[in-house]
N, C-alpha and C positions, 0 to 999 in steps of 0.2 A: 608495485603499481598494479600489478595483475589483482592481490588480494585485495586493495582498498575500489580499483572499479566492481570489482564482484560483490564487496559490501554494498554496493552503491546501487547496484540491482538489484540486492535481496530488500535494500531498505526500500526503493521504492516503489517493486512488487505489493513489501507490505502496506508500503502508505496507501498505494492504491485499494488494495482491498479492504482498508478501513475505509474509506472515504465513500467506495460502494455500499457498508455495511451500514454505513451511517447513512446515505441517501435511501436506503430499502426502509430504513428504521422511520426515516422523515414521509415518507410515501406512506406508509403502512397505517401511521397513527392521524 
């Protein structure tokens, strides 16, 4: 249980920092 919450933060850590990359990208152009 411990490992599959842990994945659950790294996944949505990184979703989040795509979702910013992608809104910089959408600003930018």
């Amino acid at each position: 249980m411990d490992t599959y919450s842990h994945l659950s933060k790294e996944n949505q850590k990184r979703a989040v920092s795509f979702f910013e990359t992608a809104l910089e990208k959408i600003k930018s152009s």
